[in-house]
Residue frames relative to the residue before (quaternion, step in Angstrom):
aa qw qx qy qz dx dy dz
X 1.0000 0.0000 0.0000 0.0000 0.00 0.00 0.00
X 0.4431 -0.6726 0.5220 0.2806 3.46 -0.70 1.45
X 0.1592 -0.7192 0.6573 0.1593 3.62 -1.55 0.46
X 0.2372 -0.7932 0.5599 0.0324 3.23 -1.31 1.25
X 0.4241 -0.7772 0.4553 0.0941 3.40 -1.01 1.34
X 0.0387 -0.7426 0.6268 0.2329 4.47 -0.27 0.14
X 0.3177 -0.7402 0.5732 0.1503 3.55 -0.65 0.47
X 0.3203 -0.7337 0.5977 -0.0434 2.88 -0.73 1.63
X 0.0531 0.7409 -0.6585 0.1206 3.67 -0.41 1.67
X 0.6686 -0.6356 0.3553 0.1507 3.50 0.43 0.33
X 0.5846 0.3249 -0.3238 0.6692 3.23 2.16 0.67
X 0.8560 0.1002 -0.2055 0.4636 3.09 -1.70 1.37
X 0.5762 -0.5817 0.4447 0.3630 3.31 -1.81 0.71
X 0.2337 -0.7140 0.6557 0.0751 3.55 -1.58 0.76
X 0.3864 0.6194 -0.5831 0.3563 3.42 0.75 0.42
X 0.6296 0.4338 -0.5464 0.3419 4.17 0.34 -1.17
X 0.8788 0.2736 -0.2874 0.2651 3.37 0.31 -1.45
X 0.6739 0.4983 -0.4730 0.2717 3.37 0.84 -0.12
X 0.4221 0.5874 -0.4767 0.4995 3.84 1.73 0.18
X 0.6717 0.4614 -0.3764 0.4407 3.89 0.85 -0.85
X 0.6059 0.4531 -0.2881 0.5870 3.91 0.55 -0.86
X 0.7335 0.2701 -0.3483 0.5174 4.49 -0.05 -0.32
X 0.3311 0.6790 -0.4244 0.4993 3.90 1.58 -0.14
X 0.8664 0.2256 0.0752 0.4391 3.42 0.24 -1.72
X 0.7694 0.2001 -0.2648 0.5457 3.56 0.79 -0.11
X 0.6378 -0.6066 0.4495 0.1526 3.17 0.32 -1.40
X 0.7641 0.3448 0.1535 0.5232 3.02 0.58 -2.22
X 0.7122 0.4912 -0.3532 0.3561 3.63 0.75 0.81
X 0.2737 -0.7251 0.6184 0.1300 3.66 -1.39 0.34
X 0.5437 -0.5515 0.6063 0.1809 2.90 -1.95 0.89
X 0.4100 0.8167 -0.3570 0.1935 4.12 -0.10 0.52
X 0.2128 -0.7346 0.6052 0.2209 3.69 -0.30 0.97
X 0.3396 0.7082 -0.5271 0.3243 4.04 0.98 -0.35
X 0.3850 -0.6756 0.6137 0.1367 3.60 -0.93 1.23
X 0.7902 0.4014 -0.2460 0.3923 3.81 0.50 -0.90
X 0.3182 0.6616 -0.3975 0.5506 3.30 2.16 0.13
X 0.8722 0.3938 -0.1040 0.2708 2.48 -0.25 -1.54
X 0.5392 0.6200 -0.3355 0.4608 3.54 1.49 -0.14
X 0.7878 0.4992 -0.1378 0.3334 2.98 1.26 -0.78
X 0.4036 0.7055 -0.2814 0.5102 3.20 2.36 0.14
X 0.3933 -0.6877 0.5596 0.2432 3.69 -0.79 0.22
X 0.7655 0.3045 -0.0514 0.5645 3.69 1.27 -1.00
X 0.0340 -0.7940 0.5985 0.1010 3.58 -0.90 0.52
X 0.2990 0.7858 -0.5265 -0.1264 3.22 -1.48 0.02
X 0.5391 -0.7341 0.4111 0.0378 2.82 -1.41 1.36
X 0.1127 -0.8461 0.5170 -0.0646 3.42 -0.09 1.28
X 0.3725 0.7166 -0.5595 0.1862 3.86 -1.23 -0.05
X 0.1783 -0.6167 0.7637 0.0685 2.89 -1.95 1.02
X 0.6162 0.4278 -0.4203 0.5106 3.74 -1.35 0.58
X 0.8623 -0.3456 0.2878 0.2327 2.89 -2.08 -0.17
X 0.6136 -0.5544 0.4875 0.2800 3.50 -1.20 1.31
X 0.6997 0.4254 -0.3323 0.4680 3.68 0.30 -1.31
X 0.6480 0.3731 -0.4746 0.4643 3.81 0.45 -0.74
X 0.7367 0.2754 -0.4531 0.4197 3.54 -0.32 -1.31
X 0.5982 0.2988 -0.5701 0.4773 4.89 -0.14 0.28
X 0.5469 0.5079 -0.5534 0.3697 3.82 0.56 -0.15
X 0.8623 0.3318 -0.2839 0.2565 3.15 0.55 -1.27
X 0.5691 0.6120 -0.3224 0.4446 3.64 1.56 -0.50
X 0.7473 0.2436 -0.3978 0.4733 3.57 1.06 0.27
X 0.2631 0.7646 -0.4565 0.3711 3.34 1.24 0.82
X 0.7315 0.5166 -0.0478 0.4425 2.93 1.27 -2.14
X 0.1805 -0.7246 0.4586 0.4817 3.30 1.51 -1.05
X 0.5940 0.5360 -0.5313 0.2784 3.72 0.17 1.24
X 0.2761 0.6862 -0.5897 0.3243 3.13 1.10 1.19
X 0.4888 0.8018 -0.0921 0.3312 3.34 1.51 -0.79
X 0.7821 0.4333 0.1885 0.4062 2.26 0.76 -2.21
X 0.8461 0.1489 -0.2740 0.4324 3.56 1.92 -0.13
X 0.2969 0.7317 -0.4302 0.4374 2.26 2.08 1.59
X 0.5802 0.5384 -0.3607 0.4934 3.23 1.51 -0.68
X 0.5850 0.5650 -0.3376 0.4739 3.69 0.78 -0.70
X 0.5634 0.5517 -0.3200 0.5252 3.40 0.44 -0.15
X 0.7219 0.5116 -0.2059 0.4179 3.27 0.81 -1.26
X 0.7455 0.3759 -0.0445 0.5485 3.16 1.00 -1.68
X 0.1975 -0.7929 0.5153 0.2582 3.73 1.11 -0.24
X 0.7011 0.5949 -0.3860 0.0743 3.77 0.47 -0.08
X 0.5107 0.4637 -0.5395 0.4829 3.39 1.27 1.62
X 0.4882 -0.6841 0.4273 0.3333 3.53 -1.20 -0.46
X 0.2308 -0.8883 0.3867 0.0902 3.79 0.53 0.54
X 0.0582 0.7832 -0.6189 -0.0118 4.03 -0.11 1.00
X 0.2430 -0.7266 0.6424 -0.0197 3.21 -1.01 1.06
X 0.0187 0.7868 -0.6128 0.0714 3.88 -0.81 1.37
X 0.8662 -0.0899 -0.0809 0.4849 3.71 -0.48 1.11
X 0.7527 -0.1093 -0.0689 0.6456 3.27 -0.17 -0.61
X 0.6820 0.5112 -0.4321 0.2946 3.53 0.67 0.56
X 0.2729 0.7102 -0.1730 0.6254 2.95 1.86 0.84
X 0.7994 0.3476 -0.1188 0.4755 3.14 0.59 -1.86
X 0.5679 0.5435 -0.3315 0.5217 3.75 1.39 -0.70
X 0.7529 0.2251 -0.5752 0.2272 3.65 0.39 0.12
X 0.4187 0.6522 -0.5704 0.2720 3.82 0.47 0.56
X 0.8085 -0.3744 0.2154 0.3996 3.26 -1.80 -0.09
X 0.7851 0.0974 0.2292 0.5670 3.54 0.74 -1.52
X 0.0516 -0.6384 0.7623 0.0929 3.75 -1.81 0.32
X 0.3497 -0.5971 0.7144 0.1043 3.42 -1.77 0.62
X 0.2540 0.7056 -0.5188 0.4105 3.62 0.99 0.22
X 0.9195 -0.1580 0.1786 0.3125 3.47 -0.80 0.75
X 0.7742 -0.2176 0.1421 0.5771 2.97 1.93 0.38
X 0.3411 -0.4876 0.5135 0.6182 4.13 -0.21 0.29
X 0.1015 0.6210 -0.7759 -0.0451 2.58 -2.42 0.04
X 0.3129 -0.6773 0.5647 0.3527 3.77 -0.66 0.64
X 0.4319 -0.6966 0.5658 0.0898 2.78 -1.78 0.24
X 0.6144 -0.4781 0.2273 0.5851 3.86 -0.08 -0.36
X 0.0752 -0.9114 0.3602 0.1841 3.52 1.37 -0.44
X 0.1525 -0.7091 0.6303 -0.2769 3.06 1.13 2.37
X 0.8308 0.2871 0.0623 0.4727 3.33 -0.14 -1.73
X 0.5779 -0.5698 0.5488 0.2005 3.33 -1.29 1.72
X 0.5523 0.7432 -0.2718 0.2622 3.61 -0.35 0.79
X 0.1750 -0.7918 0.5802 0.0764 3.50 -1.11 0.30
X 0.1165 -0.8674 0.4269 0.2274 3.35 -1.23 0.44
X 0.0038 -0.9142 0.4050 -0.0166 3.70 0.14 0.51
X 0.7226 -0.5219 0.2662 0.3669 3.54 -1.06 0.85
X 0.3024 -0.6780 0.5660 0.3585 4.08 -0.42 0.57
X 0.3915 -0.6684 0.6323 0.0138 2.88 -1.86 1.12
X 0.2149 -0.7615 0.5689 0.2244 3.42 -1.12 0.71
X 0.2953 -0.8005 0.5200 0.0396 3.20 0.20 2.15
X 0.7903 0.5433 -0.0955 0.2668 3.52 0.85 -0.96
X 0.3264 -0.8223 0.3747 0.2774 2.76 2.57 -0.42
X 0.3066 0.7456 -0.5355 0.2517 3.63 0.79 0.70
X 0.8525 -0.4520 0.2576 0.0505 2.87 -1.48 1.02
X 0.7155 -0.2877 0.1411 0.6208 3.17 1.05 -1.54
X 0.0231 0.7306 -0.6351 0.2496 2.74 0.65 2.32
X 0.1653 -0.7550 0.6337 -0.0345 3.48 -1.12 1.03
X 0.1408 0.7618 -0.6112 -0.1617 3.76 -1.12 -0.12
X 0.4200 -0.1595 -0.8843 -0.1274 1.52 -2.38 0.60
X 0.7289 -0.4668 0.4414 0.2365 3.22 -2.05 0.52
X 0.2364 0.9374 -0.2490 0.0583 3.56 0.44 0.73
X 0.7169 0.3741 -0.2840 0.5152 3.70 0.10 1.31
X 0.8734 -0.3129 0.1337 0.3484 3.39 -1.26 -0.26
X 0.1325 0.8101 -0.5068 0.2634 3.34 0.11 0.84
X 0.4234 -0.7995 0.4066 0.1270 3.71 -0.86 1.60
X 0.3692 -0.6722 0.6129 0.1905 3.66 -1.25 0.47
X 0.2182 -0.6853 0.6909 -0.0737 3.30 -0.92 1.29
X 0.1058 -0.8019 0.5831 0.0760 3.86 -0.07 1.70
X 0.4340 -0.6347 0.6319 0.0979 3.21 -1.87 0.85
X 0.7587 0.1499 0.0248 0.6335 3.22 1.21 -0.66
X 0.3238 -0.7675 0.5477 0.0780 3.59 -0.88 0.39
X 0.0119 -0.8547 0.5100 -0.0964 3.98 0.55 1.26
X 0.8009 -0.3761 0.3136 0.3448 3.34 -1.51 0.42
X 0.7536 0.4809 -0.0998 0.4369 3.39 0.95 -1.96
X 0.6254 0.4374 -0.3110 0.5663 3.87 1.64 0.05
X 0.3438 0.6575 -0.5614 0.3666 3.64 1.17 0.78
X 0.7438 0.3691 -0.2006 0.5200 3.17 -1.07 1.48
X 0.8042 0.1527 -0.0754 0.5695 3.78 0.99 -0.35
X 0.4328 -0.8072 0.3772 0.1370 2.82 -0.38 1.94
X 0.4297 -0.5724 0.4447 0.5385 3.91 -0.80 0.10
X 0.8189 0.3496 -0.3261 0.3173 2.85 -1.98 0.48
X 0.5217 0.5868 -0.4495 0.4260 3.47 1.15 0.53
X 0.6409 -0.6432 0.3754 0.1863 2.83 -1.55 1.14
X 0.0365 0.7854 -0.6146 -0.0638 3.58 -1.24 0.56
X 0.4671 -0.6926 0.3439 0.4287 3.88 -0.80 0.42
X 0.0271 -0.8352 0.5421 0.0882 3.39 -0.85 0.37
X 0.1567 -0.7950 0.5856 -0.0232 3.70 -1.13 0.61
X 0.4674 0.7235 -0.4276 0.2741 3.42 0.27 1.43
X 0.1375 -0.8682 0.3778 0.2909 3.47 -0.96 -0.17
X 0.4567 0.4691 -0.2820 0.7013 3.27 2.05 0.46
X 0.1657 -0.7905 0.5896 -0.0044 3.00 -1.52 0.99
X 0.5879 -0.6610 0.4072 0.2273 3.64 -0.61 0.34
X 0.3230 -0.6837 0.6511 0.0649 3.68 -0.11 2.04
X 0.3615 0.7538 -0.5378 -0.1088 3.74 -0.44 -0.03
X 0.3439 -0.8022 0.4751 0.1119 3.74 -0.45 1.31
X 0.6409 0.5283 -0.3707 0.4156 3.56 1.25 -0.30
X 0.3683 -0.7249 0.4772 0.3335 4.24 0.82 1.19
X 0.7132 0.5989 -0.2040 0.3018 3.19 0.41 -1.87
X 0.7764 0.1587 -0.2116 0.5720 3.84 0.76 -0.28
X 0.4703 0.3881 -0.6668 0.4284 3.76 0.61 1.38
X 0.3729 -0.6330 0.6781 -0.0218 2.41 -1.96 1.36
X 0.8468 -0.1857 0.1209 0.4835 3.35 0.51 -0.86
X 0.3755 -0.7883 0.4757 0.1066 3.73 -0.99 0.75
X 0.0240 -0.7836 0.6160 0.0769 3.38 -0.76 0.17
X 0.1180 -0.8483 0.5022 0.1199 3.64 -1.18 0.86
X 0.3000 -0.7741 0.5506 -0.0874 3.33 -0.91 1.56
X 0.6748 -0.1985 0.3842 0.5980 3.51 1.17 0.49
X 0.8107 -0.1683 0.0090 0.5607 3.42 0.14 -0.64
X 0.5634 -0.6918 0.3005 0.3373 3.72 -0.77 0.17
X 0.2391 0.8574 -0.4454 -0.0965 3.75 -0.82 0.33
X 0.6048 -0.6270 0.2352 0.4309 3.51 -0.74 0.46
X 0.1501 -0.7844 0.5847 0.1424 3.75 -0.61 0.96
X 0.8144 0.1832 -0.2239 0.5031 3.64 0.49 -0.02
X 0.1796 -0.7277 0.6610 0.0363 3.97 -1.08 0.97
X 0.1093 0.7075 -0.6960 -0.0551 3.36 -1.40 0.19
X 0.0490 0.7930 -0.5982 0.1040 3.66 -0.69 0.90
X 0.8233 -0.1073 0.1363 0.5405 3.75 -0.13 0.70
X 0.7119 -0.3546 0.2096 0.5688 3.50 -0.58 -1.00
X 0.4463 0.6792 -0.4126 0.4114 3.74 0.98 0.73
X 0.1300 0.8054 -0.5718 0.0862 3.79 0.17 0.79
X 0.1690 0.8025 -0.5461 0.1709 3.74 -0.88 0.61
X 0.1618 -0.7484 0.6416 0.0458 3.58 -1.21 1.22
X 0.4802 -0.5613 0.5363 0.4083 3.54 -1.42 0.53
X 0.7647 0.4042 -0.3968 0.3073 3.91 0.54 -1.17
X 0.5268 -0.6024 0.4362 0.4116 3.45 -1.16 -0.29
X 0.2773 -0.7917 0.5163 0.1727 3.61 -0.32 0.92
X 0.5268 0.5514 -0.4281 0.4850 3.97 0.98 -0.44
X 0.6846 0.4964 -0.1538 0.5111 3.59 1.00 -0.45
X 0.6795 0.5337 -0.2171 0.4541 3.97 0.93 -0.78
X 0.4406 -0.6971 0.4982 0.2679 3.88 1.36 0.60
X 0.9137 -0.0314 -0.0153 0.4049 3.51 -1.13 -0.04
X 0.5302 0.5998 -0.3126 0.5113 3.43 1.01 -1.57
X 0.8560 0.2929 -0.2110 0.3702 3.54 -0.49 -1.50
X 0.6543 0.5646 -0.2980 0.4054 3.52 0.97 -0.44
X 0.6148 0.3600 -0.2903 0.6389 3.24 1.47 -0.17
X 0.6372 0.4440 -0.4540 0.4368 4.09 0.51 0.35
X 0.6944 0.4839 -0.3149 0.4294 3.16 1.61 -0.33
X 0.5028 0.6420 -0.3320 0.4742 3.17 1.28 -0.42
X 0.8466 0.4143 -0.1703 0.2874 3.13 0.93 -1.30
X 0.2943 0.8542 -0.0553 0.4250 3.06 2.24 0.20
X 0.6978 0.3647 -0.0016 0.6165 2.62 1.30 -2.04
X 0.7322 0.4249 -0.2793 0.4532 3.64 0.73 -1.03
X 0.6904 0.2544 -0.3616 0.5727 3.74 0.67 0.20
X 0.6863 0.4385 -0.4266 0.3934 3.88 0.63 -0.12
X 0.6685 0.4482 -0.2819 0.5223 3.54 1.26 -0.11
């Protein structure tokens, strides 16, 4: 039985998703511990707050490194949720540049109300629908256009076509779901999205294990 790892970067609460993921598998820990975490077959990368903290903290730990080499070697599976998502592109303007893991062609930058709406607000918060570009393994079971919860105020420039999956508009559009090799990652929070997200996680685990 494969063991899955949540990375603990020090932003936002990790109780929803790591109670939703031990819900459905079981076989996982909560752990910023590099030699843990080596020892996990599955990873995932959670976080609310600020891009620069959660690359401050992952090269603190020394696994900024470490899921750069994965990438390389492909021989884990890597979920990325909000700003874990947003860390694998090139760069953020968040509080300053900052690089990112620069897996994904890409950029992240503050949504704009292109559209001049009314009672646009940010951060971007609640139910709001995905509109797939592509149709993957880990969306079996969830129809397009279905709603998931989200909580952001930066959205995802991504220039590489070939690893959007799915979009979401906020006033202006960004990309809410990537896939790139073994690197998979959404902007909303699926531990949080009732039925929807519980089936993308499920479906995650059963084709990443």
């Amino acid at each position: 039985m494969k063991k899955i790892a949540i990375l603990d970067l020090n932003i936002g609460n990790l109780n929803s998703i790591y109670n939703a993921i031990n819900k459905i598998y079981g076989k996982v820990i909560l752990t910023s511990k590099l030699h843990e975490i080596k020892e996990c077959d599955l990873i995932i990368i959670p976080g609310n707050g600020s891009f620069k903290e959660a690359i401050k903290n992952l090269k603190s730990n020394g696994l900024f490194d470490y899921l750069k080499e994965i990438y390389l070697h492909k021989e884990k599976k890597i979920f990325g949720i909000c700003i874990g998502m947003q860390i694998f592109l090139n760069s953020s303007n968040e509080n300053g540049y900052e690089k990112g893991l620069e897996i994904i062609d890409g950029t992240v930058e503050k949504i704009k109300n292109v559209k001049s709406l009314v009672n646009f607000t940010l951060p971007h918060i609640g139910w709001n629908s995905v509109k797939y570009k592509n149709k993957i393994k880990y969306l079996e079971g969830i129809e397009d256009n279905s709603d998931f919860y989200f909580l952001n105020s930066y959205g995802c420039n991504v220039k590489e076509t070939s690893s959007i999956i799915g979009q979401t508009n906020y006033s202006q559009v960004f990309v809410s779901i990537v896939n790139k090799n073994n690197y998979f990652g959404v902007q909303f929070h699926p531990e949080k999205s009732l039925s929807n997200g519980m089936k993308l996680i499920e479906n995650w685990i059963k084709h990443s294990c």
